[in-house]
N, C-alpha and C positions, 0 to 999 in steps of 0.2 A: 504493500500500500504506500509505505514512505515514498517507493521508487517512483510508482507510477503519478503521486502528488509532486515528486519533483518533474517530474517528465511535462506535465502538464505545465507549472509553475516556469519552465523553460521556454514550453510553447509561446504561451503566454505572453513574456518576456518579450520572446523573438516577435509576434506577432506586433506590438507597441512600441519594438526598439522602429518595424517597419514602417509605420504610421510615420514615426517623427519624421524618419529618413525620408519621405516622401516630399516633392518637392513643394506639395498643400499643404503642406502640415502646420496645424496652429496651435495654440500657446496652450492648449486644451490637451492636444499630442505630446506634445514635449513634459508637461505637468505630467501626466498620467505617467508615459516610460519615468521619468524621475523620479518618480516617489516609488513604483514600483520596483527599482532596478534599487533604492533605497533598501527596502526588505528585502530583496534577492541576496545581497553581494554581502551582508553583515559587516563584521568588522575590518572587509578587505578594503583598503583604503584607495587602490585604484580605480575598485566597483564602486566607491564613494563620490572619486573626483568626477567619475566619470553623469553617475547621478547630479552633484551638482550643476556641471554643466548643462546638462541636460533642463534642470529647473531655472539656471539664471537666462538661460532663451526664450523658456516660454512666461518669462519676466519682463524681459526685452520686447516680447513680440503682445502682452496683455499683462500689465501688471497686477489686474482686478480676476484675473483668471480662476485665483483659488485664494480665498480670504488669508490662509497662511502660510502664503509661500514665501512669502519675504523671512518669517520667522524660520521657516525651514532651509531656507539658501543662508539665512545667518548661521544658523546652529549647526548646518554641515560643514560649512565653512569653518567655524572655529573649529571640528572632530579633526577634520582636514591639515588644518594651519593655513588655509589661505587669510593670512592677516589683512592685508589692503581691503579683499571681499566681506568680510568679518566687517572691517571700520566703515566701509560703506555701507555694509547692511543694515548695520547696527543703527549707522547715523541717518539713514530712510526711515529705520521704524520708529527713532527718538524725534525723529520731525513730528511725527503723528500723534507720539503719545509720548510724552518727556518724562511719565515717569512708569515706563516700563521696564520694570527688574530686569530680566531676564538679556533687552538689548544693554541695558547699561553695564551690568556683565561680562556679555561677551563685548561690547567697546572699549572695555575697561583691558581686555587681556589684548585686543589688539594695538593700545596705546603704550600698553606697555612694553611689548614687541621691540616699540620704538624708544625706551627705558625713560619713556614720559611719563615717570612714576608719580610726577606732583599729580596730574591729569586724571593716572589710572586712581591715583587714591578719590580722589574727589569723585570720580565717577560711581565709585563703588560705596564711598561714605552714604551716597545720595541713595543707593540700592538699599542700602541698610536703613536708611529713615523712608524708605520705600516702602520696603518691607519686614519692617522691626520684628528682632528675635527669629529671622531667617536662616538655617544656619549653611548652608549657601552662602548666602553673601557675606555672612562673616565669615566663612571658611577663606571667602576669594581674598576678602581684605585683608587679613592674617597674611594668607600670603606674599598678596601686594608689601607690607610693611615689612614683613621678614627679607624680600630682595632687597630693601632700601638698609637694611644691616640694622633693624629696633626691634631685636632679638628678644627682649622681653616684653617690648610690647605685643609681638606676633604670640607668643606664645599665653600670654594673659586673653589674647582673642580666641585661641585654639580652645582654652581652657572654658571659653564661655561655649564655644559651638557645641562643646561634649557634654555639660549641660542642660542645653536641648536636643542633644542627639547622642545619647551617652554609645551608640553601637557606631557611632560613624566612623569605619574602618578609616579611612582617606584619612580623618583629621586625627588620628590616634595616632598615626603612621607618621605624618608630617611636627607632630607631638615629640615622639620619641628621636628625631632628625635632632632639632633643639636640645633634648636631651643628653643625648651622645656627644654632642659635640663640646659642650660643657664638660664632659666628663661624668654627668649624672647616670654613671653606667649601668647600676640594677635598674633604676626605674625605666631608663632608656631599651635597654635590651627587652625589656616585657615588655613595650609597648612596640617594639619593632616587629613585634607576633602579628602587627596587626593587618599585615602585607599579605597572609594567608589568607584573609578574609574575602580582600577584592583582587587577589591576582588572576580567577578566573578565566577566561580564554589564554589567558598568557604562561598557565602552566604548561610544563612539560608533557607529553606522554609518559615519561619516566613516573616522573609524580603521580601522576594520574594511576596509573597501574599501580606503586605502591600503596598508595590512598585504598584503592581496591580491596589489596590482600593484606594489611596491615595497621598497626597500631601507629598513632603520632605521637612520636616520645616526648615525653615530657620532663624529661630527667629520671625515670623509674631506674631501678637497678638492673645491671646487664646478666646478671647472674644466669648460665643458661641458655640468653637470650642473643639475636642476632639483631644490627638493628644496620639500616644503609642510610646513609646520607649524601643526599643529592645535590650536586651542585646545582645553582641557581643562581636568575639574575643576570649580571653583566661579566662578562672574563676580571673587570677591575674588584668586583663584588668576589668572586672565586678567588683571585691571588690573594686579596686579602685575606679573606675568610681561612684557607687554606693550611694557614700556621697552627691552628690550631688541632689538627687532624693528629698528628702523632701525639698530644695530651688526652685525649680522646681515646686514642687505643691503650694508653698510660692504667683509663681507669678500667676501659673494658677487659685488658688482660689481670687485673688487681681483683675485678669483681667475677669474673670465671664468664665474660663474653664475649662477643663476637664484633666486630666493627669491618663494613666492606662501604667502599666511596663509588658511588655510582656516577660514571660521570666522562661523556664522551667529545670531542670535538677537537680545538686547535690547541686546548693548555693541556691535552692529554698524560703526555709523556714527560713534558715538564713534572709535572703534579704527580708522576710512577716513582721518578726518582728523589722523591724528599718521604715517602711513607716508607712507615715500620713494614719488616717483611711479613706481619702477621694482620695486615689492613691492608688486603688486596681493593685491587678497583678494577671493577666490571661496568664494561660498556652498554652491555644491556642485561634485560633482569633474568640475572642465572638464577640468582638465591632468593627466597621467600623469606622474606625477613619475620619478627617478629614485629619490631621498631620502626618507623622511617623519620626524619625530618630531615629539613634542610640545611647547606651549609651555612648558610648565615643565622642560623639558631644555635649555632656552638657556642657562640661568647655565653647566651642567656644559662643555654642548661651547664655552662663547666664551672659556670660562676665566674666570670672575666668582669674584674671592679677595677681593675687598675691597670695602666697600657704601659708603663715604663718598663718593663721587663719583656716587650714585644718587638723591639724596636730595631735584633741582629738579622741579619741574614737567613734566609732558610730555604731558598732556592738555589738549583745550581744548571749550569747549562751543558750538554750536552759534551765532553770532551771533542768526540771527534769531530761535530760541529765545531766547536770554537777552531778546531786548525786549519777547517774547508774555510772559515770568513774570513782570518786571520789572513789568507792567502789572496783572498779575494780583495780583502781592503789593502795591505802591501801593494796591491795591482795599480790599486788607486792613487795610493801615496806615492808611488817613484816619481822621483824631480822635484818634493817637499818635502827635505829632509829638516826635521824639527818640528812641522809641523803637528799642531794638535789636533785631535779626533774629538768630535763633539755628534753626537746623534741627536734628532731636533723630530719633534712634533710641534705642528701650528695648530693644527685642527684639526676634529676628528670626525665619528660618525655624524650628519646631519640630520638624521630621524634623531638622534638624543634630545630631547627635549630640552636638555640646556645647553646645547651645543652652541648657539649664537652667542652668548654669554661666555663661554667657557672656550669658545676657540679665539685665536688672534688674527687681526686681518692681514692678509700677506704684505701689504705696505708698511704694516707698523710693524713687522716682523724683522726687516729689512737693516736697519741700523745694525742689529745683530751680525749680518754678512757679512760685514765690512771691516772685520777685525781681522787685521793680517794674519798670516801663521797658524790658521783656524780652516782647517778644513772639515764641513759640514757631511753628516750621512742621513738623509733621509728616514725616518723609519716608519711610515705611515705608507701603503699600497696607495695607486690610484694619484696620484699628485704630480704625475708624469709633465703636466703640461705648466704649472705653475714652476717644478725645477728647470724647468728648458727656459722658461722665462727669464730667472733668478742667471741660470748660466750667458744668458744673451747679455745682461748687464755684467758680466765678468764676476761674479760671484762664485767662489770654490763649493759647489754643494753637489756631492752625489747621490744618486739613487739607485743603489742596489736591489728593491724591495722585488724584483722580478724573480730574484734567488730564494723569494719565500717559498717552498714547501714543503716545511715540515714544523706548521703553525708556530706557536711560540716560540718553538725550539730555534730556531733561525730566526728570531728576536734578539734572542736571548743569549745565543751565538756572536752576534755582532753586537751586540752589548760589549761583552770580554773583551770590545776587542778596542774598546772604545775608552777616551781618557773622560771624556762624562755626557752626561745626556741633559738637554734643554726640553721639556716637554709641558704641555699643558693638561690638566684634570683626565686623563685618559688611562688607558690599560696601558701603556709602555710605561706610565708613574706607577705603576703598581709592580710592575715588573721590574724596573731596575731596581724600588726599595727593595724587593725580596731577594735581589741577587747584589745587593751592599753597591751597585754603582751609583757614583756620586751625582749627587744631580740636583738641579735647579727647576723647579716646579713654579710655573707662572700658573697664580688662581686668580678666578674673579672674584669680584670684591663679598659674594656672600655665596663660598664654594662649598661643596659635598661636605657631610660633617666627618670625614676621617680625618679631615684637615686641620678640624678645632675652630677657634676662633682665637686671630691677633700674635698669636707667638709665628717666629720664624724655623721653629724646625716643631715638629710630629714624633712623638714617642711612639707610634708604629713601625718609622721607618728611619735608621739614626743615616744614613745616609741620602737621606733628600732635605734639601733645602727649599722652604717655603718663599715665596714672594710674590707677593697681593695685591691685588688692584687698591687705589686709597678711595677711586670712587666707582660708582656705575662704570662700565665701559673705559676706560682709562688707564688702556695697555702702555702709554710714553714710558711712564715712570719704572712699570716692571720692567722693560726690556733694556731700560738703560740700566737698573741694577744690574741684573743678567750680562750685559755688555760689559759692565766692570766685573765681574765674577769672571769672563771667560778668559779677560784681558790679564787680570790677576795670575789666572791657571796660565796663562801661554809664558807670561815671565819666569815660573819657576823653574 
């Protein structure tokens, strides 16, 4: 029956996607595939754009078409991130009715896009006497404040929205961020449980399956017992998390149990050779556990209160990788004898949600190049066309990342080989603290909470050096520190 409702639902589809495509087609056509290709596609984002567009034509072509389509071209638009379409929509339907929550909301996250946070607050203040004790728009506003770094103001708002919403996973989750970063680490770590609640479409099958056939541990005793833990999250979330896995098998082999790391992809083999020989990791599910949870639940159940004892080395790179890069960069270096090795991320994934924030623009990167004696190594895939650039300006920067295949490990390879690494908020920061190279870490000015707030180095990682934006947006200042750090290292 499912099969033959999708089959239909297909037909369907196809029949309305025909109608639009037709060269009569009106604002009635296009409305209908749009909203229906809206319920087809779920949470695929290209079946999304693809729906929107579809609904901003028959907007274009009848604006009175369908009493809520403006609201529905806004609110797809924000799922989307079409910010511009978002600020226009938003500002059509605030024409009409100035004091609609919901557009002032989504206005509010498209302003701040543009880190017109005075703008985004006010927009949202005005949500809140909109719609008093909404916990929405305090959620949004909390947030608003927390990017502008009024860390306990953000969180005295969080603390109201729980209040009226004591189960609202989001704002428990964004709770415990505040927490951690402080160092408020019990209370923090319990409420980082809270991520279990709404990760929904974004788990694993891995999980899922465990979920299945298993209990979610909760610190119970191993005695007996077998229990896997999954990696999850992002590769930066895993390298971190990761240290803690041999304490782990510390207590499972103390209490008479079992510990297997489930967990497949590019940090593979990196993540084989730092476990105990008695805490195998399986790539898919051989063992029927008793236990499951996730990697980032280890801090809460081993009772992790204090980070200063976290801070050495615990990864290590592949030996006979480090001599294949080792050869591979020597290639590079003939004819700059002294020069220095520096490995460099600007920017990273662009679906990361805080990616605008947290990457640097290639121009304001640039001052960086132009320290003599400094030869640069790419360590980011895909940026082929921005180093060809960098090199047309006579800038020493390579790009090896074409020699990536053997995921981290060829990271992690030409790390060794390297005198330090320049990177911004991404998984290569997580990866050189874990293998002790030295490095300078450019964050924006209200980054992931592993980074703390205000000091210049992290008890997780005693080999990276912090350096922080002083406002919104306001890469000059990092990168000329940076610039004298690298200038410093080329002298000695």
């Amino acid at each position: 029956m499912t099969d033959l409702n999708s089959e239909q639902a297909n037909s369907h589809l196809a029949s309305l996607r025909a109608r639009a495509a037709a060269p009569g087609a009106v604002a009635g056509d296009w409305c209908a595939f749009g909203q229906a290709l809206l319920q087809h596609v779920g949470p695929d984002k290209a079946g999304q754009r693809e729906a929107l567009a579809a609904l901003v034509r028959a907007y274009q072509l009848d604006p009175s078409c369908e009493p809520t389509l403006l609201h529905t071209i806004a609110q797809t638009a924000f799922v989307v991130r079409d910010w511009p379409l978002v600020d226009s929509a938003a500002g059509l339907l605030l024409a009409r009715h100035a004091e609609d929550a919901n557009a002032l909301i989504w206005r509010a996250a498209a302003v701040q896009q543009r880190n017109d946070f005075a703008s985004a607050e006010a927009l949202l203040r005005e949500a809140v006497r909109v719609v008093p004790g909404n916990p929405v728009a305090l959620h949004k506003l909390a947030l608003c404040i927390k990017e502008q770094a009024r860390l306990d103001e953000a969180e005295a708002l969080l603390r109201q929205v729980l209040v009226l919403a004591p189960d609202n996973a989001h704002a428990l989750f964004d709770l415990s961020e505040l927490e951690i970063r402080t160092g408020r680490f019990a209370e923090g770590w319990a409420h980082y449980e809270a991520r279990v609640a709404f990760a929904g479409g974004e788990l694993n099958n891995a999980q899922s399956a465990l979920a299945a056939i298993s209990a979610h541990w909760q610190g119970e005793p191993l005695a007996g017992k077998t229990l896997v833990v999954y990696g999850e999250q992002g590769n930066g979330d895993c390298l971190w998390a990761v240290r803690f896995l041999p304490l782990l098998a510390e207590r499972a082999r103390r209490e008479g149990g079992r510990v297997i790391f489930g967990h497949d992809g590019p940090l593979r083999h990196l993540f084989e050779r730092m476990l105990p020989a008695d805490l195998p990791l399986e790539t898919s599910l051989e063992t029927r556990p008793d236990f499951h949870c996730g990697l980032m639940s280890l801090p809460l159940r081993l009772g992790i209160v204090d980070a200063t004892r976290w801070g050495a080395p615990y990864l290590s790179a592949d030996p006979a990788l480090v001599q294949t890069w080792r050869e591979r960069v020597e290639g590079q270096m003939a004819g700059k004898p002294g020069n220095r090795m520096v490995g460099l991320v600007w920017n990273g994934n662009p679906d990361h949600i805080r990616d605008l924030r947290r990457s640097v623009p290639i121009e304001q990167i640039e001052p960086l190049l132009s320290v003599p004696g400094v030869s640069y190594f790419a360590l980011s895939p895909g940026r082929g066309e921005t180093v060809a650039q960098w090199r047309a300006k006579g800038f020493d920067i390579v790009d090896l990342t074409h020699h990536f295949q053997s995921g981290f490990d060829d990271v992690a390879a030409l790390l060794a080989n390297l005198d330090r690494v320049v990177t911004i908020d991404s998984g290569p920061a997580h990866l050189a603290g874990a293998l002790g190279v030295p490095t300078s870490l450019m964050i924006d000015h209200v980054s992931a909470w592993f980074w703390g707030d205000g000091s210049q180095v992290t008890a997780w990682y005693d080999s990276i050096e912090l350096v922080r934006q002083p406002r919104v947006g306001d890469w000059a200042p990092v990168v000329a520190k940076v610039r004298e750090r690298i200038e410093a290292m080329r002298q000695r």
